[in-house]
C-alpha positions in Angstrom: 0.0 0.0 0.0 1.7 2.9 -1.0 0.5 6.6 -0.1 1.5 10.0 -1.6 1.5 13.6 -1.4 3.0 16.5 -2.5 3.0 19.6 -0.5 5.6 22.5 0.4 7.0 24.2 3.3 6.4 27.6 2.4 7.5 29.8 5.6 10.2 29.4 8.5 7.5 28.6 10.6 5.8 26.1 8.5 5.7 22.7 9.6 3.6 19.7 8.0 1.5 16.7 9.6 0.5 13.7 7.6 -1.4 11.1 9.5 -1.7 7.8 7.9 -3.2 4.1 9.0 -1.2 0.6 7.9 -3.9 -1.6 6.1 -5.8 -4.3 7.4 -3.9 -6.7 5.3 -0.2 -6.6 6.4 0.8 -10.1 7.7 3.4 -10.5 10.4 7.1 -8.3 10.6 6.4 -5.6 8.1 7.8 -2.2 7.4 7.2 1.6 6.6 9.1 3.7 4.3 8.7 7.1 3.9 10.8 8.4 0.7 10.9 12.6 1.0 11.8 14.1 -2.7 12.8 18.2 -2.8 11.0 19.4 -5.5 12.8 22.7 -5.8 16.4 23.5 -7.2 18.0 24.6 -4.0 16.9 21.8 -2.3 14.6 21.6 0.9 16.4 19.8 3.3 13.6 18.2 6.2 13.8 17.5 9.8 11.5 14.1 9.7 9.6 13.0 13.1 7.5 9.6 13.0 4.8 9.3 16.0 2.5 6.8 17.0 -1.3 7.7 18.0 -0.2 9.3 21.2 2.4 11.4 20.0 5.3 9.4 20.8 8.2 9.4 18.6 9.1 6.1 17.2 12.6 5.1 16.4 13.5 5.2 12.6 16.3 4.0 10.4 18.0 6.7 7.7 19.1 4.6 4.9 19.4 8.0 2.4 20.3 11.4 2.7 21.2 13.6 0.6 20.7 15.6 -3.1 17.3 16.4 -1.9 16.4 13.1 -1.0 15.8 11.5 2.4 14.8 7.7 3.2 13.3 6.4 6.6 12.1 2.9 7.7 10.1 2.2 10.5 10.3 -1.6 11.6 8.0 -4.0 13.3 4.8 -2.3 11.4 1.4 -3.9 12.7 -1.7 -3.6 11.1 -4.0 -0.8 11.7 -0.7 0.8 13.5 -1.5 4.6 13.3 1.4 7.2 12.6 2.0 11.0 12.2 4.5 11.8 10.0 5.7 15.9 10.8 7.6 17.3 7.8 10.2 20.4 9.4 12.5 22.3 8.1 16.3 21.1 9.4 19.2 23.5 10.8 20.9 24.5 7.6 21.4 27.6 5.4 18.2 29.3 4.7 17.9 28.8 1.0 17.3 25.0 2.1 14.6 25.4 5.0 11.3 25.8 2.2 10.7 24.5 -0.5 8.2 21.5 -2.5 8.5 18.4 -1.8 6.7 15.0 -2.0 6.5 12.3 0.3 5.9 8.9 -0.4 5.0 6.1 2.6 4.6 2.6 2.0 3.9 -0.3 3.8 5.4 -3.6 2.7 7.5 -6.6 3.6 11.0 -6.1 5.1 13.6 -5.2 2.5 16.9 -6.7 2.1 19.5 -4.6 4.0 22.9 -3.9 2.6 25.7 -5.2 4.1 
């Protein structure tokens, strides 16, 4: 199941909240990624937070980073699990803190990780 949207951080102050349910149908160990793509030439660079239905932060792996692209997997996905993705902008140089982006989160089996 793969979800998407394309939205902007437009201001300094702006910050984005996607909320998002894993199907029914996942079956056992399964995984989230959420793929973040600048749409703008300098480059949006985002501060990404993953929370559960109270707000918590859950742990995340960053497998990419970089050339406007950023990559995070959240493990041990259960269906129906609830999540709150916030899209910030990150410490760096102004020219990098708005911008368009898309975001892409999918649920599927574990991948293969690189050794």
């Amino acid at each position: 199941v793969v979800y998407r949207v394309v939205s902007s951080l437009s201001t300094l102050n702006d910050v984005d909240h996607f909320r998002l349910e894993a199907p029914k149908t996942l079956n056992g160990r399964s995984e989230l990624t959420i793929a973040f793509e600048s749409l703008t030439t300098s480059g949006v660079v985002p501060s990404l937070v993953v929370m559960n239905d109270n707000g918590q932060v859950i742990p995340f792996e960053t497998r990419v980073k970089g050339f406007g692209q950023t990559q995070v997997i959240v493990s041990n996905v259960s269906s129906e699990q609830r999540f709150t993705i916030r899209v910030d902008r990150s410490s760096v140089a102004p020219q990098y803190q708005t911008g368009s982006f898309t975001l892409t989160a999918t649920f599927a089996a574990p991948s293969a990780t690189p050794e």
